[in-house]
C-alpha positions in Angstrom: -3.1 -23.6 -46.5 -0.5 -22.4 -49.5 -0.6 -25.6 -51.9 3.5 -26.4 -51.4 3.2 -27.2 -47.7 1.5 -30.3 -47.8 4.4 -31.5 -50.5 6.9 -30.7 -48.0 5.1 -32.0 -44.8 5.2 -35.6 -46.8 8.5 -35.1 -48.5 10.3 -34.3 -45.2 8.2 -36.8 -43.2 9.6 -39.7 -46.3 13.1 -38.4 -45.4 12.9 -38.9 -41.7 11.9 -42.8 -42.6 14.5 -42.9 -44.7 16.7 -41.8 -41.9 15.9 -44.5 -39.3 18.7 -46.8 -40.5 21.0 -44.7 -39.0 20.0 -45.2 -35.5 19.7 -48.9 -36.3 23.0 -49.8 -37.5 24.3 -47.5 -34.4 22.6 -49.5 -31.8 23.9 -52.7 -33.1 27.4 -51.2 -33.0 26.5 -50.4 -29.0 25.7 -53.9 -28.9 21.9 -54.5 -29.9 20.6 -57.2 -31.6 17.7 -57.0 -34.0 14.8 -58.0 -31.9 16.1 -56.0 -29.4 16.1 -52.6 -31.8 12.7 -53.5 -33.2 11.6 -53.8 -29.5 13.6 -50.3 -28.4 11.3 -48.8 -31.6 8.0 -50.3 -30.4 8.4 -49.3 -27.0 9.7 -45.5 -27.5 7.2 -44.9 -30.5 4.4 -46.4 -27.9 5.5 -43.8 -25.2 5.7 -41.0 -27.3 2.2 -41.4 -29.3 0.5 -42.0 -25.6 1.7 -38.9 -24.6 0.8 -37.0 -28.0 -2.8 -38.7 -27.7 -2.9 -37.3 -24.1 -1.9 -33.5 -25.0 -4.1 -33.9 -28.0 -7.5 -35.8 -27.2 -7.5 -38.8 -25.1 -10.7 -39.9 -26.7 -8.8 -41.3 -29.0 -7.4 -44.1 -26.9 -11.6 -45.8 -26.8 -11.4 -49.0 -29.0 -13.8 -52.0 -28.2 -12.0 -54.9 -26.8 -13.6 -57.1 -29.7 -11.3 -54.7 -31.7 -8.3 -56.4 -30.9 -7.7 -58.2 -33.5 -7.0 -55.3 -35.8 -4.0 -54.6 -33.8 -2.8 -58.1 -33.6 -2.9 -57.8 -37.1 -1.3 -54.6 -37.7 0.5 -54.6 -34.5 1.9 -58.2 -34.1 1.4 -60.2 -37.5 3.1 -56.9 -39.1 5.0 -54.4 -37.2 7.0 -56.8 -35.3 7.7 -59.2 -38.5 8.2 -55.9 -40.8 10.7 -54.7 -38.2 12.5 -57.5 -37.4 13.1 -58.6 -41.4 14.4 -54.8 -42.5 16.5 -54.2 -39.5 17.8 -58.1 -40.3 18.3 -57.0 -43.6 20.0 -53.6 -42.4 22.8 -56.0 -40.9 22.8 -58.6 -43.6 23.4 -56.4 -46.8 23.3 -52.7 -46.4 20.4 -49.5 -45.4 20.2 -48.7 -49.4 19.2 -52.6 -50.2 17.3 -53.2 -47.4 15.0 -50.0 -47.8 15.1 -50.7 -52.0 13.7 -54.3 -51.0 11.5 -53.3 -48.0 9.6 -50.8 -51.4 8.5 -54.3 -52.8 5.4 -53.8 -49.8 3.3 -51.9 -53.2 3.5 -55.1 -55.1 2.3 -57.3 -52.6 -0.1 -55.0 -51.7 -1.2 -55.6 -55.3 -1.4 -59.2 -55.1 -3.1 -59.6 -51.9 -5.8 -57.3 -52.8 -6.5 -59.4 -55.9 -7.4 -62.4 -53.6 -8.8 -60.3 -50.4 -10.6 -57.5 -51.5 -10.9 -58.7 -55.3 -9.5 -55.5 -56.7 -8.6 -56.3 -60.6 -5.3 -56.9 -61.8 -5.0 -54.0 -64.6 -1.9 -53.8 -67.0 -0.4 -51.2 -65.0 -0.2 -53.3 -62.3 1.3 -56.0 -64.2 3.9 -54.1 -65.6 4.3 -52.3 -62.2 5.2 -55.8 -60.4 7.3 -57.1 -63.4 9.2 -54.2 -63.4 9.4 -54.2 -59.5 11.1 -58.1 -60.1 13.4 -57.2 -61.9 14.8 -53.8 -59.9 14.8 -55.8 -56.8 17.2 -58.7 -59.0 19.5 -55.9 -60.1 20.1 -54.6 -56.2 20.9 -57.4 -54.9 23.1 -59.0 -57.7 21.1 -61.4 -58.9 21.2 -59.1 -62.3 23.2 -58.8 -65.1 24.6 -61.5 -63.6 24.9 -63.8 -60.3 28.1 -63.1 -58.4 29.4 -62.5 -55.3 27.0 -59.4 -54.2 24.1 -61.6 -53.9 22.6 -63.0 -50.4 19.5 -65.1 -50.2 19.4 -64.6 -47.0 19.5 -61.3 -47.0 17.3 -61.2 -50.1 14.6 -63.6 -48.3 14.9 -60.7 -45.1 14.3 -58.0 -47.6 11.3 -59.5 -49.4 9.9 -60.5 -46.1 10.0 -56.6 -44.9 7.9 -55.9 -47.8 5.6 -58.7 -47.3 4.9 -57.9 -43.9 4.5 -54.1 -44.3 2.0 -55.1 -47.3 0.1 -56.6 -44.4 0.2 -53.4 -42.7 -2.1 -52.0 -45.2 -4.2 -55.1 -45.2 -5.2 -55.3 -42.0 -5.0 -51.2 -41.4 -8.0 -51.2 -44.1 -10.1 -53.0 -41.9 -9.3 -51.0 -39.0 -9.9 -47.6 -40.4 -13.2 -48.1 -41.3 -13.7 -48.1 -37.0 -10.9 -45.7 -35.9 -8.7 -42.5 -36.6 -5.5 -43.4 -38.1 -3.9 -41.7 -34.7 -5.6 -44.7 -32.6 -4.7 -47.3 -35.0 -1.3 -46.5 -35.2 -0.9 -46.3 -31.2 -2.9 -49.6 -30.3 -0.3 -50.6 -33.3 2.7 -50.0 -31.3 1.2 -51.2 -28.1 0.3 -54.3 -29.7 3.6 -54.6 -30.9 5.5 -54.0 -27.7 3.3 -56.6 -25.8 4.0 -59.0 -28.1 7.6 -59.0 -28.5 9.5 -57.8 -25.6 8.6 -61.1 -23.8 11.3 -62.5 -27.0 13.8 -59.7 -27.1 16.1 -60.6 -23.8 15.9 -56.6 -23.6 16.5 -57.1 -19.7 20.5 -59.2 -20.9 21.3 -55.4 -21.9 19.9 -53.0 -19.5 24.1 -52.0 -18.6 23.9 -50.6 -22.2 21.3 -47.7 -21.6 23.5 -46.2 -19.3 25.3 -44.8 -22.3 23.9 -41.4 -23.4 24.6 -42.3 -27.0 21.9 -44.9 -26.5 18.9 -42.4 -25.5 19.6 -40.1 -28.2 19.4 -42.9 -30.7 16.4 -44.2 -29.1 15.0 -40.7 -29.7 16.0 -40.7 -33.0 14.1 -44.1 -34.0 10.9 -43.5 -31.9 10.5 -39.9 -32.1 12.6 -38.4 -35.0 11.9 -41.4 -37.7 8.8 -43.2 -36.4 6.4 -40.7 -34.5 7.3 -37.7 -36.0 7.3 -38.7 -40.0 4.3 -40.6 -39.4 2.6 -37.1 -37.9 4.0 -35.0 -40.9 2.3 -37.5 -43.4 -1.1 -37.6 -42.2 -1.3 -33.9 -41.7 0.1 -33.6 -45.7 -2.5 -36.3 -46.9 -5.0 -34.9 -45.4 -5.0 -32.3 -48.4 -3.2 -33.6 -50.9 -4.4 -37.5 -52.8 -2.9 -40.6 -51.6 -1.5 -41.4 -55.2 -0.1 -37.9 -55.4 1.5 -38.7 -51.7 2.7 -42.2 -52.7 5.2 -40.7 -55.4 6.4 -37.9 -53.3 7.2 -40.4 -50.4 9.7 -42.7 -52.8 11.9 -40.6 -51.8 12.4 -42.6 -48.9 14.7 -44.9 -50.2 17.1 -42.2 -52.4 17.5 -40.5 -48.8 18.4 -44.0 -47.1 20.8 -45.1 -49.8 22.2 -41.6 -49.5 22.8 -41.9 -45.8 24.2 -45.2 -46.2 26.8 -43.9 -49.0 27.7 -40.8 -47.0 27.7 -41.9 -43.4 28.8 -45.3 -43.8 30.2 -45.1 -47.0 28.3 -47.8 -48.5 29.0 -48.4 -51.9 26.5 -49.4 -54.7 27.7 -50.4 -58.7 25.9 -48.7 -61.5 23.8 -52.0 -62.2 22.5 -52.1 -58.3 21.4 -47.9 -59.2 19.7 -48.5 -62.2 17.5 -51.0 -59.9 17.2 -48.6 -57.8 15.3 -46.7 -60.4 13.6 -49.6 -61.8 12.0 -50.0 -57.7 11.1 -46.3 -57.8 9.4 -46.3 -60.9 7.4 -49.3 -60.9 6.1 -47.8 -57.3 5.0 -44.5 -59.1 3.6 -47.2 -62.1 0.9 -48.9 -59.6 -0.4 -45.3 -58.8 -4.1 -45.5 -60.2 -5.5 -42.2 -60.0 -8.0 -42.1 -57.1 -10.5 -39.7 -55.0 -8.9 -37.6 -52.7 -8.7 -39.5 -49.4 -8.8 -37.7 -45.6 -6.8 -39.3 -42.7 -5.9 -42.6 -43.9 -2.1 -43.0 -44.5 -2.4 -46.8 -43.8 -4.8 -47.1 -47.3 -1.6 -45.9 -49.6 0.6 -48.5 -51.0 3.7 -46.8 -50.2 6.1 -48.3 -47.3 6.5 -46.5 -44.4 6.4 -46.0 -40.9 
């Protein structure tokens, strides 16, 4: 396989994340809520991995019913509570915060594997979260100065979405070393779907997907930014190291900050940039250089999916 490919399977599958707040902030204009887009995303990514899995090797669908509490943790604990605090965050401040505060997952992922799987706090991980801190304080306003740009509930939202996704990685460690990344990912979404359509009054809006708009978005966040990213990324890790893969994907937030500038004309002040960098950078910091890993996205610290 020529060397570039896998650098541009992960770059454009990065992009394609980056594009999903697109399709979210045009559902709520239709008339969505939040819980009601992270359901649409759980339910369409669902349907399209089941059929993939089908076309591809339906072995993959075998997991022990003891198993289950994997995907409750990557599934419920995560991909519901991830969802539901950056498309929260989408409404409350804007796609390029959201997605700059939602790249705080690699810190927590940091912490939390201090205490879970006792991996050692080294000084480039220390610098890495500080660093991360104080980016995250200059996007949302808290830096150079409090004023009026700054929204604790939107910054409590956008921590959360990193929290949660951190989680993701938790729990996906533990269920890797039992399945394909293909099988945890769809028992993710199932998971996921179970769990919170019951919550999402989906049924209040059915009139709405009688709109065509509404399909193609639903294409766009299940297939185009969920299904299809997620398919581009394993196939690039599975040649190129996770670290390596990690930097090329913080691209994800530059393309979501650019689509909120140029589609919604979202503005951002020079400080709120340079924290943008500040993000970026610490997230390339925490790198440590590692073995080449095969088929295990979920083990990277970068957000996604």
């Amino acid at each position: 396989m020529n060397i570039k490919l896998p650098l541009i399977y992960i770059g454009v599958g990065a992009s394609l994340w980056g594009i999903i707040g697109v399709f979210v902030t045009y559902l709520y204009e239709l008339g969505f809520t939040p819980i009601q887009v992270v359901t649409i995303r759980a339910m369409s990514t669902s349907l399209f991995l089941a059929v993939y899995v089908m076309m591809k090797n339906r072995e993959l669908f075998k997991i022990k019913i003891a198993h289950s509490k994997y995907f409750i943790g990557t599934g419920v604990i995560s991909i519901v509570f991830f969802n539901w605090c950056l498309f929260s965050a989408i409404e409350e401040t804007s796609i390029s915060i959201a997605f700059i505060l939602l790249y705080t997952a690699p810190a927590f992922v940091t912490i939390l594997s201090r205490f879970i799987f006792k991996e050692a706090f080294t000084t480039r991980k220390v610098i890495a979260l500080i660093v991360t801190f104080i980016g995250c304080s200059f996007v949302v306003g808290i830096l150079p100065n409090l004023n009026e740009l700054f929204s604790t509930f939107g910054l409590i939202l956008g921590l959360g979405s990193g929290l949660f996704y951190a989680l993701y990685s938790i729990f996906g460690k533990f269920a890797l070393k039992k399945y394909d990344s293909i099988t945890v990912t769809v028992y993710t979404f199932l998971f996921a779907t179970i769990a919170v359509t019951p919550f999402s009054d989906i049924w209040n809006v059915i009139p709405l997907f009688s709109n065509l708009n509404v399909w193609l978005y639903i294409i766009g966040l299940g297939f185009l930014s969920t299904m299809l990213p997620f398919l581009l990324y394993t196939k690039g890790l599975s040649t190129i190291e996770s670290s390596r893969a990690s930097i090329i994907a913080t691209i994800e937030p530059v393309v979501a900050s650019l689509t909120g500038f140029i589609i919604f004309n979202e503005q951002l002040n020079l400080w709120q940039y340079f924290g943008i960098i500040l993000v970026i950078l610490a997230v390339i910091l925490v790198q440590e250089k590692s073995l080449k890993v095969k088929k295990q996205p979920l083990l990277s610290n970068e957000p996604s999916l």
